[in-house]
C-alpha positions in Angstrom: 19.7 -46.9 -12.8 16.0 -45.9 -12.6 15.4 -41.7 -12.4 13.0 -40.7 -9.7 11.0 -37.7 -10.5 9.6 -35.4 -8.0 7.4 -33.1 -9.2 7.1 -30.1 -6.2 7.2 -26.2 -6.1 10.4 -25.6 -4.8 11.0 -22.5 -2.5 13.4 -19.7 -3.8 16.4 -20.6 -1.4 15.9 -24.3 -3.1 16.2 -22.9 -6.4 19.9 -22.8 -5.4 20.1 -26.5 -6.1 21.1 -25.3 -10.2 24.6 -25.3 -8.3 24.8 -28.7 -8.2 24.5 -29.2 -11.7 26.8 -29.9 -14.1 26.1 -28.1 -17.0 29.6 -28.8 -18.6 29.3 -30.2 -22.3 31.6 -30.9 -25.4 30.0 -29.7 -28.4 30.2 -31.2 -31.4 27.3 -29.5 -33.5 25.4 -26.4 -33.3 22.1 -25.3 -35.2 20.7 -22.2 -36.0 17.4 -21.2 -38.3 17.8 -20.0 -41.8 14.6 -19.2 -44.0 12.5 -21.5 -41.9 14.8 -24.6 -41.7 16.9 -25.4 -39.2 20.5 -25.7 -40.4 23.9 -26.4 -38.7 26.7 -23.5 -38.3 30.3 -23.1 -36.9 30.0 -24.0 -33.2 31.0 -21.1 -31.4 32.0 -23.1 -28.1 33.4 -26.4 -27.8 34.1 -26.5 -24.5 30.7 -25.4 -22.2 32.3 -24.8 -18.5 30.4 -25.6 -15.4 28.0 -23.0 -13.9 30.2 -20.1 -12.3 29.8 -20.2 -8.5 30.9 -17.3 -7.2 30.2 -14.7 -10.3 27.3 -12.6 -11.6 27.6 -12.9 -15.0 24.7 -15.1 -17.2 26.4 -18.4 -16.7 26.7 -17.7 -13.2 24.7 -20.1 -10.4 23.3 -16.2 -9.1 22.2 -15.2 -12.8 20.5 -18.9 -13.4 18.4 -18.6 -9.8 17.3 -14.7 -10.6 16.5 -16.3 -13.9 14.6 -19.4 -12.7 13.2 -18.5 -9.0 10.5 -16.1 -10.2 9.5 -18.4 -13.0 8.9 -21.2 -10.2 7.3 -19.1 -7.9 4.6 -18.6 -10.2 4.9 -22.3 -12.0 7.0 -25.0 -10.7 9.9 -26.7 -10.5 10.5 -29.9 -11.0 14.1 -32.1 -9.8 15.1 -34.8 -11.2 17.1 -37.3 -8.8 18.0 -40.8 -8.2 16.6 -41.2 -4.5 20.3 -39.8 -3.5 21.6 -37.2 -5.9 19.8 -34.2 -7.8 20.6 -35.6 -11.3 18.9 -32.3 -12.9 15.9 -29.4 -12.9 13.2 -28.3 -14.8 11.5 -25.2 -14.3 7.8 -24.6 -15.9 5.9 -21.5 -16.2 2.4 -23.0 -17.0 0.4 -19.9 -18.0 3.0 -17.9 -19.5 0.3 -16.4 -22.1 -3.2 -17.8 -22.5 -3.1 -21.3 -23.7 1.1 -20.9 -24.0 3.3 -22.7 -21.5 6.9 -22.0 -21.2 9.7 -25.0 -20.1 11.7 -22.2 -18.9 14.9 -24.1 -18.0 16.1 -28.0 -18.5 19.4 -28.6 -17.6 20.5 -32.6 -16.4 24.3 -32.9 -14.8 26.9 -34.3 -17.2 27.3 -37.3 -14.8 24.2 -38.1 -15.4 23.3 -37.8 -19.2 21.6 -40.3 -21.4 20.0 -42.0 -18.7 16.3 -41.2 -18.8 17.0 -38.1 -16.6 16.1 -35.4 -19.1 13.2 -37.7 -20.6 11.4 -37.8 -17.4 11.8 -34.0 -16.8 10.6 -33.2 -19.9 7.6 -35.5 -19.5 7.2 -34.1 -15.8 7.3 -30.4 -17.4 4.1 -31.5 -20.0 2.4 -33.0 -17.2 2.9 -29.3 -15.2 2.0 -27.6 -18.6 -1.1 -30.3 -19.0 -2.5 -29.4 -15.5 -2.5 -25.8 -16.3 -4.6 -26.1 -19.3 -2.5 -24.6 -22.2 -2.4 -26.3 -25.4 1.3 -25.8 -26.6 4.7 -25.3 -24.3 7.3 -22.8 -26.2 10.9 -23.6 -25.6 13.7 -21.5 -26.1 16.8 -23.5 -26.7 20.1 -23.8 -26.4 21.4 -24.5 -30.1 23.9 -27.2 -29.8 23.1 -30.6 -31.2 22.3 -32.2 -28.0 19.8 -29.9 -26.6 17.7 -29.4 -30.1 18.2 -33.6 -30.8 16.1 -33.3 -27.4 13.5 -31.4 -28.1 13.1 -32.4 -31.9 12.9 -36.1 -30.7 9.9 -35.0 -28.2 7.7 -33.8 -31.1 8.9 -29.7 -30.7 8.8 -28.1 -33.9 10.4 -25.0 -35.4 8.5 -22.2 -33.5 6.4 -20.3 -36.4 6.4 -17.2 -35.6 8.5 -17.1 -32.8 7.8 -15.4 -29.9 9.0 -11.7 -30.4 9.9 -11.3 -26.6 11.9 -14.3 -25.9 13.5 -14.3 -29.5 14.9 -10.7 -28.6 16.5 -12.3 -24.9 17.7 -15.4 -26.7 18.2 -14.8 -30.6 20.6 -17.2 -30.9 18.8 -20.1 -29.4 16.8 -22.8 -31.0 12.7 -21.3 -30.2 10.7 -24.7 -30.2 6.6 -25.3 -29.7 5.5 -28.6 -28.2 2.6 -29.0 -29.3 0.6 -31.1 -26.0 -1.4 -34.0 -26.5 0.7 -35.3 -29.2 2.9 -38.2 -27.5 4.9 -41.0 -28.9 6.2 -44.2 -27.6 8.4 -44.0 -24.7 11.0 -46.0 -26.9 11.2 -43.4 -29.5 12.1 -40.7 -27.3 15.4 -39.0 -27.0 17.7 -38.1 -24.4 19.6 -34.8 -24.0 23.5 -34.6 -23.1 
């Protein structure tokens, strides 16, 4: 089934809609980044639950919209959906630093995996960066196979130096540079689950 994009700043209260993704996953491989290379490592979770709706804590659907609402407010973000459903959200922060974007958050439901969902986001999110002028969009990501089979298929690279801000919030994620301008055939690119 074709995935309709929607590019729109989206209002804080519709930041909400994270709740309605699935972020639930079975992981299978997990990287992390050892003198410059990436290499895999013990997954650490094999079983990623769905957002929690009712807590506080960093998985929660309230720790996800104080994360992402600011970010939008000042950048945008961008739903995927299928004319009927909200298949899954990007959220862009197009002039993080000077000539620096940030793709900020890129989740697509499980229901809806592997089918062009996350490739039009992410190509929605470099349009967003584009406009803004920056040259390169950072991304900070989660390290399981999926999510860096993602970004490595869309022409993100090991992040040399990484950013010394977001490495010290996320140090165990995967910090990727995409470098804009650069695309490659629409065949080529990936999807992530």
């Amino acid at each position: 089934m074709p995935t309709e994009v929607t590019v729109r700043k989206l209002g804080s209260e519709d930041i909400r809609l994270i709740a309605l993704i699935d972020r639930s996953e079975h992981v299978d491989v997990e990287y992390t980044v050892a003198g410059g290379r990436l290499v895999t490592r013990p997954v650490t979770m094999t079983e990623i639950p769905p957002w929690d709706p009712a807590g506080s804590g960093p998985h929660s659907v309230a720790a996800r919209v104080a994360f992402c609402a600011p970010i939008a407010a000042g950048g945008a973000a961008v739903p995927a959906s299928d004319g009927e459903r909200l298949l899954g959200l990007a959220v862009v922060d197009g002039a993080f630093e000077p000539g620096l974007a940030r793709l900020a958050f890129l989740h697509v439901g499980g229901p809806h995996r592997r089918r062009g969902a996350a490739s039009a986001l992410g190509d929605a999110a470099v349009e967003v960066a584009t406009a803004s002028g920056t040259e390169a969009m950072y991304v900070s990501a989660t390290p399981t196979g999926s999510a860096v089979g993602f970004y490595l298929s869309r022409d993100c690279a090991l992040a040399d130096p990484v950013h010394p801000d977001l490495y010290a919030r996320e140090p165990d994620d995967i910090h990727l540079v995409c470098r804009l301008g650069q695309s490659r055939p629409e065949a080529s690119r990936g999807e992530r689950s």
